[in-house]
PDB file of the backbone (N, CA, C, O) and the ligand in Angstrom, with CONECT records:
HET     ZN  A 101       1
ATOM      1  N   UNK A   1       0.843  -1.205   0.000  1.00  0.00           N
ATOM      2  CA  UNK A   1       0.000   0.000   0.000  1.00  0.00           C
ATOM      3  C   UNK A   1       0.878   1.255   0.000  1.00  0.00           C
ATOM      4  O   UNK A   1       1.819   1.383   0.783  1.00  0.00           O
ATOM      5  N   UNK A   2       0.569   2.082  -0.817  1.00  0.00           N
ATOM      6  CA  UNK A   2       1.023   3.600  -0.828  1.00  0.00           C
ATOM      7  C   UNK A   2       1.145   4.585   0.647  1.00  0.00           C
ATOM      8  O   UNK A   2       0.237   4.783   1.455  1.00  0.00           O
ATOM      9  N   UNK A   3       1.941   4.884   0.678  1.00  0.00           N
ATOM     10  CA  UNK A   3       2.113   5.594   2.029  1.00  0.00           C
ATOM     11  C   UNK A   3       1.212   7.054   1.699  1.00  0.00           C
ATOM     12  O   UNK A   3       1.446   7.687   0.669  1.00  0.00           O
ATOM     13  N   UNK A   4       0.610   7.314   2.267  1.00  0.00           N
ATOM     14  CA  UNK A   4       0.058   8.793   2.225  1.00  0.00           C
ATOM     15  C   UNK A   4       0.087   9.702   2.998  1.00  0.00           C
ATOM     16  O   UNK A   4      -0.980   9.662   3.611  1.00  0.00           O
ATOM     17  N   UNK A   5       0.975  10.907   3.510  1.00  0.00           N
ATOM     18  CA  UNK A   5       0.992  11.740   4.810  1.00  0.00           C
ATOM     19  C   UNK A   5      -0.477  11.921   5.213  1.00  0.00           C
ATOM     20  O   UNK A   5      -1.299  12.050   4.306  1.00  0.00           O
ATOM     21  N   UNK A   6      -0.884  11.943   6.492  1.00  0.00           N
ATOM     22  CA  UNK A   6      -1.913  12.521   6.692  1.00  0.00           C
ATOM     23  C   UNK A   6      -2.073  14.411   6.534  1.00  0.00           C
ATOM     24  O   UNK A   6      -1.300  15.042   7.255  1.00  0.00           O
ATOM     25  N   UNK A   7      -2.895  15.117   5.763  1.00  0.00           N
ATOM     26  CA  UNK A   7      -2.897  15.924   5.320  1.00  0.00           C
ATOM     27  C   UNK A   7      -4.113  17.064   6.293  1.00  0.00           C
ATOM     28  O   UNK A   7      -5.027  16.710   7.038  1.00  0.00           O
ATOM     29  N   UNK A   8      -3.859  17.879   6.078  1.00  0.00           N
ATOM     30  CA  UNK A   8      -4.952  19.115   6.359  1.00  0.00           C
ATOM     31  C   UNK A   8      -6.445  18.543   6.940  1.00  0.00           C
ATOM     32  O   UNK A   8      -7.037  18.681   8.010  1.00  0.00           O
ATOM     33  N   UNK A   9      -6.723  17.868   5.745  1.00  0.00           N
ATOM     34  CA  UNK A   9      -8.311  16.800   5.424  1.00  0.00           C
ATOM     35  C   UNK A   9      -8.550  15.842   6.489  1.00  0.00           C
ATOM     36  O   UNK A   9      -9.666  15.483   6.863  1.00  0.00           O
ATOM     37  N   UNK A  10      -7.477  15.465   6.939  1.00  0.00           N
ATOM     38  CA  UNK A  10      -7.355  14.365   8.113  1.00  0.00           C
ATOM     39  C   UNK A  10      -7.575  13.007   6.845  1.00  0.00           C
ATOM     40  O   UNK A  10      -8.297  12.038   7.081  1.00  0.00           O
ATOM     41  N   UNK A  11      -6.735  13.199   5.390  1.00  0.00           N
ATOM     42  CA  UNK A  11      -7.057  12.434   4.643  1.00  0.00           C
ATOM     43  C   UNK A  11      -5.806  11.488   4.798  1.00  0.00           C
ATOM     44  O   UNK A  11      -5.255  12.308   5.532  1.00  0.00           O
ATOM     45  N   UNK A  12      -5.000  10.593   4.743  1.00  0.00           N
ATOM     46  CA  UNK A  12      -4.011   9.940   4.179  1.00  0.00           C
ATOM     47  C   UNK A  12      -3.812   8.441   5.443  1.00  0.00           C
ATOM     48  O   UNK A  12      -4.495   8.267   6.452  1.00  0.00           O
ATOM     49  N   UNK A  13      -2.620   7.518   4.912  1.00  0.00           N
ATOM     50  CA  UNK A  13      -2.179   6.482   6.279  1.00  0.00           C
ATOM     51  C   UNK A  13      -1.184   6.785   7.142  1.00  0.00           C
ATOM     52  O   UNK A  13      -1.021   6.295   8.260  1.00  0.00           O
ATOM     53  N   UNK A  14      -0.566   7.549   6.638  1.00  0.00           N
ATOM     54  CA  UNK A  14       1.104   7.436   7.348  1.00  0.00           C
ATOM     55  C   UNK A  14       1.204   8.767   7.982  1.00  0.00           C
ATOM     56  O   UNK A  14       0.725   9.729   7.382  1.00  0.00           O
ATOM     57  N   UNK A  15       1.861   8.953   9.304  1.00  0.00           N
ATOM     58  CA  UNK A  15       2.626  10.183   9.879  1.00  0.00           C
ATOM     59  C   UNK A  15       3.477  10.993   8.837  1.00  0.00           C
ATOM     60  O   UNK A  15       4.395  10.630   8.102  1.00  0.00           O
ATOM     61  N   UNK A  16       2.858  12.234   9.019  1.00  0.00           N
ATOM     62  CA  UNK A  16       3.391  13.334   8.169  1.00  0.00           C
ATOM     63  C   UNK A  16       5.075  14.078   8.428  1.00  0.00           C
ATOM     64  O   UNK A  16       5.814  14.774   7.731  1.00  0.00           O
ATOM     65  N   UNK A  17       5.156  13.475   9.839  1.00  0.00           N
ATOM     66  CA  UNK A  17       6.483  13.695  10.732  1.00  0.00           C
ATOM     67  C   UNK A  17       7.162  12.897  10.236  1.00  0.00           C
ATOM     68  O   UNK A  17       7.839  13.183   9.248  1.00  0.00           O
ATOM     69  N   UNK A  18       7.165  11.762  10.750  1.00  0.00           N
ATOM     70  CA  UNK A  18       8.138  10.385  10.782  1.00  0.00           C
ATOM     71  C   UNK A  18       7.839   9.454   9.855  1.00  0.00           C
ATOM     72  O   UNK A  18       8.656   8.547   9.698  1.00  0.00           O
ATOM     73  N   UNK A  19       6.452   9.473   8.937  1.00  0.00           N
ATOM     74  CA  UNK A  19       6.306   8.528   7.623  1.00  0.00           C
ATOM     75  C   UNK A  19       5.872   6.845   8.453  1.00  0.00           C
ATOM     76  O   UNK A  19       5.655   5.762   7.910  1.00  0.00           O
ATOM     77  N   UNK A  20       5.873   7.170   9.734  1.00  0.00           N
ATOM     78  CA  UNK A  20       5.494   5.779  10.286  1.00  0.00           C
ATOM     79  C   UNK A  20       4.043   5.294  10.088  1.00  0.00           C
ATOM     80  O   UNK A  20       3.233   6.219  10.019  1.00  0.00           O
ATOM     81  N   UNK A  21       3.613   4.241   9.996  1.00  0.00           N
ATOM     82  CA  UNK A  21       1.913   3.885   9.806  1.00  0.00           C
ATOM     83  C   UNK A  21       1.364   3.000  10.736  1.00  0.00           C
ATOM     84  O   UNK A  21       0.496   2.131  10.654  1.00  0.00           O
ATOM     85  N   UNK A  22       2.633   3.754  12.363  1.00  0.00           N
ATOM     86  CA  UNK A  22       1.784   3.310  13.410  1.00  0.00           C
ATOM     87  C   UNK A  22       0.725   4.391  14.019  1.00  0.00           C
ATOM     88  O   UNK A  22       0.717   4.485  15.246  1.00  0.00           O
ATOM     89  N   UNK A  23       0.031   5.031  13.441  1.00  0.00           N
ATOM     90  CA  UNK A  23      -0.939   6.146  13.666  1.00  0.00           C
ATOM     91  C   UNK A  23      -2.376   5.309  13.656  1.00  0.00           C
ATOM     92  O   UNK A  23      -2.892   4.611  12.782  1.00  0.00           O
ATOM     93  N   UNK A  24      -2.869   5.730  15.201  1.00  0.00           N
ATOM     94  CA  UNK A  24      -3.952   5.729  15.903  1.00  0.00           C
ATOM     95  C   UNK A  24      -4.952   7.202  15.805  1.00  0.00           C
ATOM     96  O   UNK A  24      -4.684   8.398  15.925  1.00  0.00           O
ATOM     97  N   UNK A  25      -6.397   6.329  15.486  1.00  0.00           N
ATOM     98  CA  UNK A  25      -7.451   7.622  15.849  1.00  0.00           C
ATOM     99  C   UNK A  25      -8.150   7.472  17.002  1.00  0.00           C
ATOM    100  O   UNK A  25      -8.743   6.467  17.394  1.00  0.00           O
ATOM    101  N   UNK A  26      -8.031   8.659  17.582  1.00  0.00           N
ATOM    102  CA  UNK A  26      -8.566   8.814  19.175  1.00  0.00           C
ATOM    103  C   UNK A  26     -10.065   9.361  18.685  1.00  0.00           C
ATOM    104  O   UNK A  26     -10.298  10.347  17.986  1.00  0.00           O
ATOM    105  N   UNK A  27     -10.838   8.585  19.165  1.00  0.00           N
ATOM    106  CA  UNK A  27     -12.039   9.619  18.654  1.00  0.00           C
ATOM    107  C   UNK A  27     -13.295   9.420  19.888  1.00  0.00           C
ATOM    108  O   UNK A  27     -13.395   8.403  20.576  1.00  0.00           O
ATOM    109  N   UNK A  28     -14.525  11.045  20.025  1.00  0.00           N
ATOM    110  CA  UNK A  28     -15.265  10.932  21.336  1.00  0.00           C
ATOM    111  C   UNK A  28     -16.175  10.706  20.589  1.00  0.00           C
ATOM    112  O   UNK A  28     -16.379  10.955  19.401  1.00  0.00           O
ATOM    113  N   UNK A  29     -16.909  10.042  21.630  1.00  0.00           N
ATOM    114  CA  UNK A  29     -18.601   9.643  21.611  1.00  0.00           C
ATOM    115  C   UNK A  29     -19.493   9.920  22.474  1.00  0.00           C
ATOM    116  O   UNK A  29     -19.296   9.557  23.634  1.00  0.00           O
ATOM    117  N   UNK A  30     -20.341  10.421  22.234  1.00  0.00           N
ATOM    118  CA  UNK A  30     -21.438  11.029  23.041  1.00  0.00           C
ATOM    119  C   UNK A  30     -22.370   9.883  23.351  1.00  0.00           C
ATOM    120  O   UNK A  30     -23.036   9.056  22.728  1.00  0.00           O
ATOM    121  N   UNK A  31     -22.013  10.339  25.079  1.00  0.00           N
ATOM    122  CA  UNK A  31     -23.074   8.884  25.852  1.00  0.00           C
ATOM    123  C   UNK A  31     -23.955   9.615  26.546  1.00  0.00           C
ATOM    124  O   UNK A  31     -23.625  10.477  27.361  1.00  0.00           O
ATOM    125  N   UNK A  32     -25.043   9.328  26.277  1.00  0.00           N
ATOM    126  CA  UNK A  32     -26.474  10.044  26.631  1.00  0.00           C
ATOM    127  C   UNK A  32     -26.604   9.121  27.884  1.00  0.00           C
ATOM    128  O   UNK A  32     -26.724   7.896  27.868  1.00  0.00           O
ATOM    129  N   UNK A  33     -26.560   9.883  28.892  1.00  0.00           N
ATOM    130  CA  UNK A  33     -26.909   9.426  30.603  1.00  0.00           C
ATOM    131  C   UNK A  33     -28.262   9.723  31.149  1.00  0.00           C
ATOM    132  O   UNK A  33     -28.688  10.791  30.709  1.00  0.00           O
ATOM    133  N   UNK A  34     -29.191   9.029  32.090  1.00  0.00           N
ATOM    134  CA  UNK A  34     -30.390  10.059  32.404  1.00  0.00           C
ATOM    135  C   UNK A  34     -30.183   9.341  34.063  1.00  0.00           C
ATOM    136  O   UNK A  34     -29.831   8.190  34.318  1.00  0.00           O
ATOM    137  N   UNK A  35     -30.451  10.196  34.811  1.00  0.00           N
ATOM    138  CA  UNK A  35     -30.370  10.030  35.628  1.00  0.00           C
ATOM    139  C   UNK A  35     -31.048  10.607  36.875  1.00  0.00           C
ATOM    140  O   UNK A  35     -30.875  11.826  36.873  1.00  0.00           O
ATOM    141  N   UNK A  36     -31.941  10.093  38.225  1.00  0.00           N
ATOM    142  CA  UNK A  36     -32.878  10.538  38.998  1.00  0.00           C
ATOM    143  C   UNK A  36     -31.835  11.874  39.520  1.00  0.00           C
ATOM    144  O   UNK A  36     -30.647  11.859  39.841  1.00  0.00           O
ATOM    145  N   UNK A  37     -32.983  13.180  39.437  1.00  0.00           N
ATOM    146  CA  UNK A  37     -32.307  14.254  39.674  1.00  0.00           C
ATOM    147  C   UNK A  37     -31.976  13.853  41.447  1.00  0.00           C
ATOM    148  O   UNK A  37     -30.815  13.965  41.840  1.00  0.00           O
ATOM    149  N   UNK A  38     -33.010  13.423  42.369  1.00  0.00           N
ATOM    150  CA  UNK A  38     -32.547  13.779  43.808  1.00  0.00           C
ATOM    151  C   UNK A  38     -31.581  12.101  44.080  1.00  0.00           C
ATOM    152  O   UNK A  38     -30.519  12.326  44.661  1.00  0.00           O
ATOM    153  N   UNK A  39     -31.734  11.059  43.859  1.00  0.00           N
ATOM    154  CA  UNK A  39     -30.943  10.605  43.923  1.00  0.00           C
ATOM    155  C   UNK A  39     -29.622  10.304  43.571  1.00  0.00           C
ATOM    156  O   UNK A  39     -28.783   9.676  44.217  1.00  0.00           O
ATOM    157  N   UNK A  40     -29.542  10.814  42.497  1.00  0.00           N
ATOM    158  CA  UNK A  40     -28.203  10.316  41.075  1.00  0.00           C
ATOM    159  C   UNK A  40     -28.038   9.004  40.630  1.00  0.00           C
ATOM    160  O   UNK A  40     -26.948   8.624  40.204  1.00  0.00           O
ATOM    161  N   UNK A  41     -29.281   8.077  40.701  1.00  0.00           N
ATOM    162  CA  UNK A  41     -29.158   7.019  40.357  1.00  0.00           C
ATOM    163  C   UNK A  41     -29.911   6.791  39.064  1.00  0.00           C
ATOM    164  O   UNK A  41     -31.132   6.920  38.970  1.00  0.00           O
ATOM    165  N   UNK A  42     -28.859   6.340  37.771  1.00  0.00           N
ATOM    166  CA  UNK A  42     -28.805   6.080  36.968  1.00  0.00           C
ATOM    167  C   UNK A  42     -30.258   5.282  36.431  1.00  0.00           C
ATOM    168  O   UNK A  42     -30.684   4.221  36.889  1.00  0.00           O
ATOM    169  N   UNK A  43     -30.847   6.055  35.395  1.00  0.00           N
ATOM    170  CA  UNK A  43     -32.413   5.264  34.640  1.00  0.00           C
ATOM    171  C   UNK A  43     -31.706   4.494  33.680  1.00  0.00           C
ATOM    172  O   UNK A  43     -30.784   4.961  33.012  1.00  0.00           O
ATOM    173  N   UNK A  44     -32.125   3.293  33.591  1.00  0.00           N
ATOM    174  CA  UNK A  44     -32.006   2.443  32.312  1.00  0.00           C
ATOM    175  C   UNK A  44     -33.123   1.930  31.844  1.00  0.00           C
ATOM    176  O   UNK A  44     -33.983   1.520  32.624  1.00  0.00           O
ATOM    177  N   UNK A  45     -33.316   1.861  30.192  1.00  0.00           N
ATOM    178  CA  UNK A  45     -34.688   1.445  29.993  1.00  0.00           C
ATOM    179  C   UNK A  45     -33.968   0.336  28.901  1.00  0.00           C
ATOM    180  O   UNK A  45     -32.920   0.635  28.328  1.00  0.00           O
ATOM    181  N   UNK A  46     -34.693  -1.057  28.667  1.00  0.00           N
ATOM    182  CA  UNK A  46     -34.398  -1.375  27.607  1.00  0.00           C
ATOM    183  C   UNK A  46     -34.594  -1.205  26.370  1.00  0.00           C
ATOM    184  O   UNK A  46     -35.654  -1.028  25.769  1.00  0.00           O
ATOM    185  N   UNK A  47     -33.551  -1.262  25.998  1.00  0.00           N
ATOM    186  CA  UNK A  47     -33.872  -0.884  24.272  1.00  0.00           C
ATOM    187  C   UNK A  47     -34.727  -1.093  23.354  1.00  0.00           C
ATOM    188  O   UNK A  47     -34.910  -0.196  22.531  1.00  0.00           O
ATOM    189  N   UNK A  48     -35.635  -2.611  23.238  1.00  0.00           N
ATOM    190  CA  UNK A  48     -36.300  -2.724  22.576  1.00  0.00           C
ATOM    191  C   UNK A  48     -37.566  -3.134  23.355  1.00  0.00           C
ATOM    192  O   UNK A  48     -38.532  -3.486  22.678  1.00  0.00           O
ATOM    193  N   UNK A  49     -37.657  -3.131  24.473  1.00  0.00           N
ATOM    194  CA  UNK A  49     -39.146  -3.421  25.332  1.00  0.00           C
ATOM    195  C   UNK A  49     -39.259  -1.900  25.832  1.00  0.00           C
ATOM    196  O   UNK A  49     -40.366  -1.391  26.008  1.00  0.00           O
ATOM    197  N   UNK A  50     -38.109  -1.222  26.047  1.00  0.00           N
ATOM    198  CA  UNK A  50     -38.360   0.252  26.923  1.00  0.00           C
ATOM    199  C   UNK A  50     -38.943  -0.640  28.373  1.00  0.00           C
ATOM    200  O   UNK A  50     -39.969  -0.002  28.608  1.00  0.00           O
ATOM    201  N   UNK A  51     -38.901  -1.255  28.980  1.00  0.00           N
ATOM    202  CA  UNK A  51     -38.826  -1.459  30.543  1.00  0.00           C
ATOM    203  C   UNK A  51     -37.898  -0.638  31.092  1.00  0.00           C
ATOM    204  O   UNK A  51     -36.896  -0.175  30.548  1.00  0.00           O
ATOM    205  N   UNK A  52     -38.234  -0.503  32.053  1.00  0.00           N
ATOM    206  CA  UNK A  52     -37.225  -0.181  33.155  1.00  0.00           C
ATOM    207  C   UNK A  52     -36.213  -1.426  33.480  1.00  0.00           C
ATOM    208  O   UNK A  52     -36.543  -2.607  33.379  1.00  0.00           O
ATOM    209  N   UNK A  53     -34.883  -0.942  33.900  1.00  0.00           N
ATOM    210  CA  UNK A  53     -33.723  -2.045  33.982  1.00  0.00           C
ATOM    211  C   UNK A  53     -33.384  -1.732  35.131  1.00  0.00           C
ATOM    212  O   UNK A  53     -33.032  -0.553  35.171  1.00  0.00           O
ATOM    213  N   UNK A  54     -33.312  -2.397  36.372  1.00  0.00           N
ATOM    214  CA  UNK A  54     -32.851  -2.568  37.313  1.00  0.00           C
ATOM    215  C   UNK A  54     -31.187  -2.856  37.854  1.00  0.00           C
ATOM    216  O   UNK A  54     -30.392  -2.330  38.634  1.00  0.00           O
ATOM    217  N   UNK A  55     -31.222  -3.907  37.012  1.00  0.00           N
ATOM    218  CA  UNK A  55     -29.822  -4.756  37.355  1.00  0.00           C
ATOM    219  C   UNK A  55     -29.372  -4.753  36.025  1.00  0.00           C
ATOM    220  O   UNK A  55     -29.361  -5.878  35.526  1.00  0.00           O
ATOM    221  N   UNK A  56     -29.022  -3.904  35.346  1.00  0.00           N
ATOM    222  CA  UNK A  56     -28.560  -4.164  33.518  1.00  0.00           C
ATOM    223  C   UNK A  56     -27.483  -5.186  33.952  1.00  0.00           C
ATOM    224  O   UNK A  56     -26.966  -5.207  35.069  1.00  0.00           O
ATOM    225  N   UNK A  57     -27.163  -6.170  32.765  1.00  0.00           N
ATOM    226  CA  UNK A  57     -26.129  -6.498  32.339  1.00  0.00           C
ATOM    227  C   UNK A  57     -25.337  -6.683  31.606  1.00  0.00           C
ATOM    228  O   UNK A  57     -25.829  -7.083  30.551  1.00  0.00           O
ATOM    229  N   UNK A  58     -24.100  -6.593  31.575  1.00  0.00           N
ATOM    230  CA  UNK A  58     -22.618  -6.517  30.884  1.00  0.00           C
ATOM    231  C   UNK A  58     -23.239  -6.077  29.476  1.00  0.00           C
ATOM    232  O   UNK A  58     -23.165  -4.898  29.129  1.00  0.00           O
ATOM    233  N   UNK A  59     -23.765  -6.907  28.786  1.00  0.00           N
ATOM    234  CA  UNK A  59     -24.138  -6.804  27.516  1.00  0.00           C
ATOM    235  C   UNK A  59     -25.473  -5.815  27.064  1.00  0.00           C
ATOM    236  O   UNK A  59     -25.835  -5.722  25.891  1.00  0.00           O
ATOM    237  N   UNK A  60     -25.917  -5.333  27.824  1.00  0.00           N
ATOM    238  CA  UNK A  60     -27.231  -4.084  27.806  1.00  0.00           C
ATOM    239  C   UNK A  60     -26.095  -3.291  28.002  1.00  0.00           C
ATOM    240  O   UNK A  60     -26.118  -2.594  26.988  1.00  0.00           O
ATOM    241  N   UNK A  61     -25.111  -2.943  28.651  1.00  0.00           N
ATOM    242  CA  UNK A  61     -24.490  -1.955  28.836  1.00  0.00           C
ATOM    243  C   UNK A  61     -23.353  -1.519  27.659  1.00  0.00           C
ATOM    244  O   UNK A  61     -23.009  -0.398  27.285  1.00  0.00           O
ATOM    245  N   UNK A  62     -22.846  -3.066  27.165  1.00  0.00           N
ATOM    246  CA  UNK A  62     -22.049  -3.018  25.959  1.00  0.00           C
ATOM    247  C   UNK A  62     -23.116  -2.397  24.805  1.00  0.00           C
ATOM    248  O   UNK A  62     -22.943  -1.427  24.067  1.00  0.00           O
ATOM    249  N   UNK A  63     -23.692  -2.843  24.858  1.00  0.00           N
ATOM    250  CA  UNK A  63     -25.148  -2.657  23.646  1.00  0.00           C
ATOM    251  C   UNK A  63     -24.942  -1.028  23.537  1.00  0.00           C
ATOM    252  O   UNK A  63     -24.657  -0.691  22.388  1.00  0.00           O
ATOM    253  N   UNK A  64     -25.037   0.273  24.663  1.00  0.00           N
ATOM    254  CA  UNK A  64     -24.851   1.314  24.713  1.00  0.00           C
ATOM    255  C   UNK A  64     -23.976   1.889  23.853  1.00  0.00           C
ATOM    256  O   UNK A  64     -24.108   2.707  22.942  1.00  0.00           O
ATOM    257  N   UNK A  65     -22.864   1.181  24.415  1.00  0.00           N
ATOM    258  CA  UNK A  65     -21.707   1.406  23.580  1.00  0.00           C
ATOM    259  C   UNK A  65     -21.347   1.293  22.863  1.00  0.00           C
ATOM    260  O   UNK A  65     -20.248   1.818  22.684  1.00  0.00           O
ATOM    261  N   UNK A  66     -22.096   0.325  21.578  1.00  0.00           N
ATOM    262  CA  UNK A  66     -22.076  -0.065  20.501  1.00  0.00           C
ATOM    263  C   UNK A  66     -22.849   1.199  19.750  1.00  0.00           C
ATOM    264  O   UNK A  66     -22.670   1.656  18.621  1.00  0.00           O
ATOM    265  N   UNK A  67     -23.681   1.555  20.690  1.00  0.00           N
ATOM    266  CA  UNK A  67     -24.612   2.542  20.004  1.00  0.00           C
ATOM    267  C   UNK A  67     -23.986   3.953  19.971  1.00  0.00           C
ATOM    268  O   UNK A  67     -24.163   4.852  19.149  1.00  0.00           O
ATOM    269  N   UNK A  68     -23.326   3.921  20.908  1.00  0.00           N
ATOM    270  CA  UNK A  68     -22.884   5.313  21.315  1.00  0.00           C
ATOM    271  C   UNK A  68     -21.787   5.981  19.976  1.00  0.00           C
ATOM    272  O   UNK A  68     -21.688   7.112  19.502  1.00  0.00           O
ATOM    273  N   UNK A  69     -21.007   4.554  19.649  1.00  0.00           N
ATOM    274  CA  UNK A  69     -19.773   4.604  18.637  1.00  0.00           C
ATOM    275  C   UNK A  69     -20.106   4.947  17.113  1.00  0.00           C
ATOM    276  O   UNK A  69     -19.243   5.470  16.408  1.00  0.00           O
ATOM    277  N   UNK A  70     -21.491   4.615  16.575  1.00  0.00           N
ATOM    278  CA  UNK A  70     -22.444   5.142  15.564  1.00  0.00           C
ATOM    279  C   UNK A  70     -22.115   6.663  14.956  1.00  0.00           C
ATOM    280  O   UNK A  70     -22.131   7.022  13.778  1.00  0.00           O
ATOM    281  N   UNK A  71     -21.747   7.598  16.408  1.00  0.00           N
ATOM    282  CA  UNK A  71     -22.099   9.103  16.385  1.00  0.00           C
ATOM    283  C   UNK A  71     -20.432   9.694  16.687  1.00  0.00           C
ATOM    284  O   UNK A  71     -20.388  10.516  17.603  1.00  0.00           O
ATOM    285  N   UNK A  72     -19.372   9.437  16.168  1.00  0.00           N
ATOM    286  CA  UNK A  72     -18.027  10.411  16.511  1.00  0.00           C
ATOM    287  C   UNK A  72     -18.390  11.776  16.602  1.00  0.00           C
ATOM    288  O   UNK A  72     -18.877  12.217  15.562  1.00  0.00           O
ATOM    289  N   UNK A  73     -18.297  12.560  17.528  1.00  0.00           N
ATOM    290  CA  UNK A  73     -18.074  13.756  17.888  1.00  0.00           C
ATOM    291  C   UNK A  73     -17.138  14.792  16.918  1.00  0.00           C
ATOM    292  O   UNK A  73     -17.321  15.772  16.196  1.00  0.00           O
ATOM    293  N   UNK A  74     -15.936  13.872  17.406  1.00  0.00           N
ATOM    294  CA  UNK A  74     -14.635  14.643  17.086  1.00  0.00           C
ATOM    295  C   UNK A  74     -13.195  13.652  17.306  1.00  0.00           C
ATOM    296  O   UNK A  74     -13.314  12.786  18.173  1.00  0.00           O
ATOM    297  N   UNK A  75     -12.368  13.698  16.858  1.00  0.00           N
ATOM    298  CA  UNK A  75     -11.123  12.826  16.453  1.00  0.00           C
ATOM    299  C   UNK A  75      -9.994  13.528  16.274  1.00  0.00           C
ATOM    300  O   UNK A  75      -9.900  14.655  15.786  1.00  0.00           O
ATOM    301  N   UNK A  76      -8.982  12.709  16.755  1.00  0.00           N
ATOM    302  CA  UNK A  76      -7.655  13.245  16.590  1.00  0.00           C
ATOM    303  C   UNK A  76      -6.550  12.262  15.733  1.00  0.00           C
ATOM    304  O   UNK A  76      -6.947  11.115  15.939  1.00  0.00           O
ATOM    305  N   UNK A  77      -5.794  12.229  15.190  1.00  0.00           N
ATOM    306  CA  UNK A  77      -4.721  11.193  14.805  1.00  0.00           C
ATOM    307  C   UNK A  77      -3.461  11.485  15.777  1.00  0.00           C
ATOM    308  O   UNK A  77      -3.103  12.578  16.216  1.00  0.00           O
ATOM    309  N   UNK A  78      -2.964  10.387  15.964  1.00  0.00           N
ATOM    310  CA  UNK A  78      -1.119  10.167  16.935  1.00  0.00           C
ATOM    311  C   UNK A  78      -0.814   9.530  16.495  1.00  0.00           C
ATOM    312  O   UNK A  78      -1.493   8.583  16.098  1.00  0.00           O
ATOM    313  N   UNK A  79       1.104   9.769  16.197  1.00  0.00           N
ATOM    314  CA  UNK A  79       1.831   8.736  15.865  1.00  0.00           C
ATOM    315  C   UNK A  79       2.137   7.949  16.902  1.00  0.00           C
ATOM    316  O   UNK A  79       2.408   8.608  17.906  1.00  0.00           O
ATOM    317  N   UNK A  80       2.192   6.886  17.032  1.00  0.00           N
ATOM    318  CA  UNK A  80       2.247   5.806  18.172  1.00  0.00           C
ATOM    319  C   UNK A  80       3.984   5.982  18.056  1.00  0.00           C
ATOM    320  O   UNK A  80       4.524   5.552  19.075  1.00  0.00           O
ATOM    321  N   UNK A  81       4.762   6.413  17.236  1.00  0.00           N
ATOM    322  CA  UNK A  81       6.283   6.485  16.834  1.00  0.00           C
ATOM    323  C   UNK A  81       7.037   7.610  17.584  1.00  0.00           C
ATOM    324  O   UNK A  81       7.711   7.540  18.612  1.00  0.00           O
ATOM    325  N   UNK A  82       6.659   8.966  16.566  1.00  0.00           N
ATOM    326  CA  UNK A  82       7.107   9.524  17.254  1.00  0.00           C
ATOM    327  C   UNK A  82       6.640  10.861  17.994  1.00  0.00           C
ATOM    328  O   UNK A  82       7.298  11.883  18.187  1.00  0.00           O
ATOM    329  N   UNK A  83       5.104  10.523  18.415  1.00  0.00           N
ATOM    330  CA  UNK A  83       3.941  11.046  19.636  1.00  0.00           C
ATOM    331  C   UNK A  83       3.373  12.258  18.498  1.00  0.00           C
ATOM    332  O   UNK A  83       2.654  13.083  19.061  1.00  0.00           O
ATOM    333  N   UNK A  84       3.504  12.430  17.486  1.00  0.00           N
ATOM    334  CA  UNK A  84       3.201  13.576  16.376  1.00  0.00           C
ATOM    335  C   UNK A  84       1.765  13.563  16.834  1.00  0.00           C
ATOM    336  O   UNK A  84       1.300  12.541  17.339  1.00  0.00           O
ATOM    337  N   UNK A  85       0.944  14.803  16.658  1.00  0.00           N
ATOM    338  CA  UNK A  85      -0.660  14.916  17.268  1.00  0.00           C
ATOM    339  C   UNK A  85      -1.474  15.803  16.298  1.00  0.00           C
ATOM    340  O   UNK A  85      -1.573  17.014  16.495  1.00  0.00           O
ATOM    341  N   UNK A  86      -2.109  15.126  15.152  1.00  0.00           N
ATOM    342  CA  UNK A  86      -2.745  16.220  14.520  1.00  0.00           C
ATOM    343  C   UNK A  86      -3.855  17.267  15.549  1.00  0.00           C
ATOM    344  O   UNK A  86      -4.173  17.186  16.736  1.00  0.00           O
ATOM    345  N   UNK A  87      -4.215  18.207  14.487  1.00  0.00           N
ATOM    346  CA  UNK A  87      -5.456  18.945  14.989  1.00  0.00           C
ATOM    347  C   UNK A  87      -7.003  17.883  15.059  1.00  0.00           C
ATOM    348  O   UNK A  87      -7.235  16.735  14.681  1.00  0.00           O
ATOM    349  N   UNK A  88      -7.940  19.085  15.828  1.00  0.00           N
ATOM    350  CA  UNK A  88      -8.363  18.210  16.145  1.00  0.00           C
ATOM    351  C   UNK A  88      -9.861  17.979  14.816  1.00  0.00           C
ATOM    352  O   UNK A  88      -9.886  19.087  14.281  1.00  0.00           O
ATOM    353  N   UNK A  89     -10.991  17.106  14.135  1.00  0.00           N
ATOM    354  CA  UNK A  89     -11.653  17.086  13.049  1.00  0.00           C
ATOM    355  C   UNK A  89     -12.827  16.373  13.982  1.00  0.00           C
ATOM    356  O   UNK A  89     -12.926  15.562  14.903  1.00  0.00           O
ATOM    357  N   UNK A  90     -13.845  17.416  12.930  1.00  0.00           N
ATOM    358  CA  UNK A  90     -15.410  16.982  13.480  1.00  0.00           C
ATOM    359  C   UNK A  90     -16.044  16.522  12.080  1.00  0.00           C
ATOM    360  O   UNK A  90     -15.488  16.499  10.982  1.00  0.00           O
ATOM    361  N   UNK A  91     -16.827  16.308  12.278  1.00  0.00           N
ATOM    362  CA  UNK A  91     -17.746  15.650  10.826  1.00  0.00           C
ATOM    363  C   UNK A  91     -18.233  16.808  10.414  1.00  0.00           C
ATOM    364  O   UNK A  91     -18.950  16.855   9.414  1.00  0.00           O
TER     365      UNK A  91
HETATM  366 ZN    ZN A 101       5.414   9.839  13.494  1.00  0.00          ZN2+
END
């Protein structure tokens, strides 16, 4: 594969510094929380019954997060080489 600096665009594979193509994207996701105002204890409803969830588990909670990853915020690139840090890109 063609090496490509990463550019302006946040377009290319390779570190624009060091030409390395150990470059990682850091990127946020927006996790929608709801939560009882006087207690602070966390509402969960299920996803496809909408119940109320008491005791979620592991995988209702992964499920979130699967969902959550759908929607990038905003992203950064790093060279894992030599720590190079682009700016930062929104959609
Ligand atoms: Zn680099």
């Amino acid at each position: 594969m063609v090496k490509t600096p990463i550019d302006k665009n946040g377009k290319g594979n390779c570190c624009p510094k060091c030409g390395s193509k150990k470059v990682s994207v850091h990127m946020q996701y927006p996790l929608f929380v709801e939560e009882d105002l006087n207690t602070g204890k966390e509402i969960l409803y299920h996803l496809s019954t909408g119940e109320r969830l008491y005791n979620p588990t592991i995988r209702e909670l992964a499920l979130r997060y699967k969902l959550a990853k759908l929607d990038a915020q905003c992203w950064i690139y790093k060279c894992r080489k030599c720590d190079w840090v682009s700016e930062m890109f929104t959609p």
